[in-house]
C-alpha positions in Angstrom: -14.5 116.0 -28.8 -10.8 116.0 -28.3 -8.5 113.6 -30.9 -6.2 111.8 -28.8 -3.0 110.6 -30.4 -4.1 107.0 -30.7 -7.0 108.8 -32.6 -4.9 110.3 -34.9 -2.9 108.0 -36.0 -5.9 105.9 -37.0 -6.9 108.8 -38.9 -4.1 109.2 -40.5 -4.2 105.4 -41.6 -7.3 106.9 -43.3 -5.6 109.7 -44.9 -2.6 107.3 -46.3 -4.9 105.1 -47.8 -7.3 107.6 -49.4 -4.2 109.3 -50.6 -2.8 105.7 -52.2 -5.4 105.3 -53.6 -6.5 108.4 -55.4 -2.9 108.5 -56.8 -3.0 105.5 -58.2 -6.4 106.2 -60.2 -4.4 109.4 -61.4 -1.4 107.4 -63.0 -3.9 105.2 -64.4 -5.3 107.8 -66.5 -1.8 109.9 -66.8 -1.3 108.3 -70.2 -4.7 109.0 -71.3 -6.3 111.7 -73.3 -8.2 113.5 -70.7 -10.7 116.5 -71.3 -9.8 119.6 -70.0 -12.7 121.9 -68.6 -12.7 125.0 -66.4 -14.1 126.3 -63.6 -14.6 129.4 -61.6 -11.6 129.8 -59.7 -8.4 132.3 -58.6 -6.8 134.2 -61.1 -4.9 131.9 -62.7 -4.8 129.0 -65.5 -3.9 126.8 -62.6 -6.5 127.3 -60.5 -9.6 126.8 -63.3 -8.4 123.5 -64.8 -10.5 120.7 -63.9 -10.9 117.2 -65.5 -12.6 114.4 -65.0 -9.6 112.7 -62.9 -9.8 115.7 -60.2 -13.9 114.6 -59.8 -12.9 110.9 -59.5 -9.9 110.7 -57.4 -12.2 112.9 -54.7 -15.3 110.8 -54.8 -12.3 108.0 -53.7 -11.3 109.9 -51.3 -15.0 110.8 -49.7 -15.7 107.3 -49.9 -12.6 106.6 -48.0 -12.8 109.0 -45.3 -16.1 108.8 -44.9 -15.9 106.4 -42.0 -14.3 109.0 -40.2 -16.0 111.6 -40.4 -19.2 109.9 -39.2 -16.8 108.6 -36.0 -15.1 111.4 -35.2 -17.9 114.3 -36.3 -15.3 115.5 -39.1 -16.1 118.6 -41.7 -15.0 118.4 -44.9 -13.8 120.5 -47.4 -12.7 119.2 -50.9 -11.3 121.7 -54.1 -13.9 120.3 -56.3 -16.7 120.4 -53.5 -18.7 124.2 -52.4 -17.7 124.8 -49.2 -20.6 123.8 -46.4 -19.0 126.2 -44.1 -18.9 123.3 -41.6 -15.8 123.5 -41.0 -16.1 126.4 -38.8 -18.3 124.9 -36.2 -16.9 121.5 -35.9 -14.1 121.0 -34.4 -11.9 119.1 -36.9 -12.2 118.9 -41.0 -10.6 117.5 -43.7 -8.8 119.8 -46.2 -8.3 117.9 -49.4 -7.2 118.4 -53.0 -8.0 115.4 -54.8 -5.2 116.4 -57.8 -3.2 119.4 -56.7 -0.9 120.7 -59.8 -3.9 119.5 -62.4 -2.3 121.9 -65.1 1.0 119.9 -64.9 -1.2 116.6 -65.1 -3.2 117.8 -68.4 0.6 118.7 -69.9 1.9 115.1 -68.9 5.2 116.5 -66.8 5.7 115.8 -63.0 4.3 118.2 -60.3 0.8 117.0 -59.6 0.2 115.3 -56.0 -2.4 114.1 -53.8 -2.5 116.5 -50.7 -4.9 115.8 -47.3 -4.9 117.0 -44.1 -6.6 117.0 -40.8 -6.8 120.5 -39.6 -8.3 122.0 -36.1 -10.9 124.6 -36.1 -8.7 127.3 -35.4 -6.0 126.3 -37.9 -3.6 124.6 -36.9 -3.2 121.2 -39.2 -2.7 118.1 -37.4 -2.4 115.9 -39.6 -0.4 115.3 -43.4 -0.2 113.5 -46.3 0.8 113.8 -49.7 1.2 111.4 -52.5 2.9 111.8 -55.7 2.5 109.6 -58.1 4.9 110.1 -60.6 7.9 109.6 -57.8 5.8 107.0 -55.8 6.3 109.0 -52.7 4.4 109.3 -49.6 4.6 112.3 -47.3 2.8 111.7 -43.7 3.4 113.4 -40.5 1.0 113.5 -37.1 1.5 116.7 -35.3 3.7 115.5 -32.1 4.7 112.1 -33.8 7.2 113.1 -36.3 7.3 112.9 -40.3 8.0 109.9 -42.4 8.7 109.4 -45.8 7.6 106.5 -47.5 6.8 104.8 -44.1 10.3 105.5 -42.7 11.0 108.2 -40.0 12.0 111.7 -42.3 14.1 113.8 -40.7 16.2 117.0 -42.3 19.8 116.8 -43.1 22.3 119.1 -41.5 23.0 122.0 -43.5 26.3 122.0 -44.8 28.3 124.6 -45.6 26.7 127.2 -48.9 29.9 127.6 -50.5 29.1 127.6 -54.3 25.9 126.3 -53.9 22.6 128.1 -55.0 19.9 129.1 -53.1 16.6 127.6 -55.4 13.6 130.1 -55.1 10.8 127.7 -56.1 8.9 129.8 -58.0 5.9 129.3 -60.8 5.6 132.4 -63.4 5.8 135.7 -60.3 7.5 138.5 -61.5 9.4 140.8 -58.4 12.5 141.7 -60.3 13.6 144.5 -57.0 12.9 141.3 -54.4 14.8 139.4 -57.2 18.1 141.3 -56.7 17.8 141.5 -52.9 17.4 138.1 -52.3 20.3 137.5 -54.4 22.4 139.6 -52.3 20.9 138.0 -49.3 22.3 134.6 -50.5 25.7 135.7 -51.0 25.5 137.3 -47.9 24.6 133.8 -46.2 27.4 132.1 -48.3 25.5 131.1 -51.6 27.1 131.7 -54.8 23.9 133.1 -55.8 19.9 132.2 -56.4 18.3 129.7 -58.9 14.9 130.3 -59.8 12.9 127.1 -60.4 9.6 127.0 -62.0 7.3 124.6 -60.8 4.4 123.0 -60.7 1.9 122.1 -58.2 2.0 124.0 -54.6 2.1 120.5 -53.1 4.9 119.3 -54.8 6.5 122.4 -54.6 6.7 122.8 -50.9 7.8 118.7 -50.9 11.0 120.2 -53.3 12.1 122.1 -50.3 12.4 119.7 -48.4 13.9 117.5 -50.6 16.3 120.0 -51.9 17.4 121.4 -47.9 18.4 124.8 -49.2 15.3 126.6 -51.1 12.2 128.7 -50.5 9.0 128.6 -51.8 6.4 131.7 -51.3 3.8 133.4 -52.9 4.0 136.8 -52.1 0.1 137.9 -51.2 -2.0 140.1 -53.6 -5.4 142.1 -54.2 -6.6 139.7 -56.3 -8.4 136.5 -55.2 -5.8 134.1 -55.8 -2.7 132.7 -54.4 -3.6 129.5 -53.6 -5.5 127.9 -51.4 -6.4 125.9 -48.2 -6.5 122.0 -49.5 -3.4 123.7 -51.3 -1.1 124.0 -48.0 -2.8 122.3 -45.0 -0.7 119.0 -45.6 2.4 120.4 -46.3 2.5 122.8 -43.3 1.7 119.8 -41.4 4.9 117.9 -42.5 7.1 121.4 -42.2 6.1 121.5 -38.9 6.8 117.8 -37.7 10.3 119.0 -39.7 10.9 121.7 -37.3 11.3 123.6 -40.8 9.1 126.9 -41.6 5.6 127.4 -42.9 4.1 130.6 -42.1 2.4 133.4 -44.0 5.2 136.0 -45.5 5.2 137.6 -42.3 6.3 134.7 -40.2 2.6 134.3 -39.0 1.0 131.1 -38.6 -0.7 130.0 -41.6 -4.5 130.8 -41.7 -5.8 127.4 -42.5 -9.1 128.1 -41.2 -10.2 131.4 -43.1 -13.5 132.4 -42.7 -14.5 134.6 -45.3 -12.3 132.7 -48.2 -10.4 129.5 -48.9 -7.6 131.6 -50.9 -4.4 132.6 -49.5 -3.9 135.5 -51.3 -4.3 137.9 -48.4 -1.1 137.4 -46.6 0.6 134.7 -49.1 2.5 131.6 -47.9 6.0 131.0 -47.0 7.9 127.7 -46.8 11.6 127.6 -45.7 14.2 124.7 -44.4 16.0 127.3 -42.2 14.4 129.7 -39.4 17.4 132.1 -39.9 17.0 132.4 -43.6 13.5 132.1 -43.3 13.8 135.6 -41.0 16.0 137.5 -43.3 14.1 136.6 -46.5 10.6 137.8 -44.8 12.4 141.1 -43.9 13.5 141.5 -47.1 9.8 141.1 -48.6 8.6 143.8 -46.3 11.4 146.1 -46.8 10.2 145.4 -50.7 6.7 146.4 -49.9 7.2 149.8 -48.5 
């Protein structure tokens, strides 16, 4: 069946709640000793932390959604959930990550979020939202319907002019010292005084730091290794970057492959988010000029 807008923006009432609501069970515990497990996972720490928060803030969410899945025929696919697979032969599914950034949770410092999204079979997300906790803020956007922050229309400011500012590369622990040095010629190219490297936490809030900063990048340059990220990891926030007219692509400038058959990781051809098209462009040449 095809989602009509009325259609998703009940569904996205859906999403909002679930996402309220889950992030509020996470600041309850936040000031809790929590135990720390592990699970099979990429090939970081990050992605084989698991607590008991993660497991409880998505049976919330299920429950919440629920509803609509069973109207609308929804898949869905959760982080802490083996993938059914459904999600390739219906025509919509959820992508959610019930406590995105757990590591930064389990060390009690900003950077863990709420992230779901609506996304259509072939990849394209439709729908986003993302709660964080620790800042009380809600990220939504409806593909065609705009973004809003905290209930109020978002829009991006106007870039102003770079002089003596820094260009933040929102970064986690990736090492590229030769991309390193052409990016920070690229920036004083494009009027920057320079780069700033800032080490983050949780891809959700990462991407969110973008857009809240207006001049920054966030990527994850793709790898062998299964890794990288993954689905319930991105679907939101490309949703909002693209209600923003702002850029989230793969490090090529391709769409984002929300939909990936034969793996939810991202590692194949990374993830790139951006406030500018132009920089956006020059900064993706530069990472294949760094590949050769």
């Amino acid at each position: 069946m095809k989602l009509s807008s009325d259609d998703l923006k009940s569904i996205a009432e859906d999403a909002i709640l679930a996402a309220t609501k889950a992030g509020n069970l996470i600041q309850q515990f936040s000031q809790q000793n929590v135990k720390v497990e592990h699970k099979s996972g990429g090939d970081s720490i990050a992605s084989q932390v698991v607590t008991e928060v993660d497991i409880k803030s998505e049976a919330i969410i299920i429950e919440t959604l629920q509803a609509s899945c069973e109207k609308f025929d929804l898949a869905l696919l959760t982080e802490e959930t083996e993938d059914n697979k459904a999600r390739l032969s219906k025509d919509y599914f959820w992508c959610v990550d019930p406590m995105d950034g757990t590591l930064a949770f389990t060390e009690s410092v900003a950077g863990y979020s709420v992230s779901i999204a609506l996304v259509e079979k072939s990849g394209q997300p439709l729908i986003g939202v993302v709660y964080d906790p620790v800042g009380h803020t809600l990220y939504a956007a409806i593909k065609g319907q705009g973004a809003r922050r905290n209930g109020e229309p978002w829009s991006l400011p106007k870039q102003n002019n770079n002089q003596n500012e820094l260009l933040q590369i929102v970064d986690r622990g990736n090492d590229y010292p030769k991309l390193k040095q052409a990016l920070n010629s690229l920036a004083i190219k494009n009027g920057y005084s320079g780069i700033q490297r800032v080490e983050s936490n949780g891809a959700v809030m990462n991407a969110c730091s973008v857009l809240e900063n207006g001049k920054a990048v966030y990527f994850k340059l793709p790898k062998q290794a299964q890794g990288g990220g993954s689905l319930w990891d991105f679907a939101a926030t490309a949703a909002i970057f693209n209600e923003l007219d702002a850029v989230a692509t793969d490090v090529y400038g391709k769409p984002l492959d929300l939909n990936r058959p034969d793996s939810s990781y991202m590692n194949h051809r990374g993830v790139f988010f951006c406030t500018d098209q132009s920089l956006a462009t020059d900064i993706q040449a530069l990472i294949k000029l760094c590949e050769q």
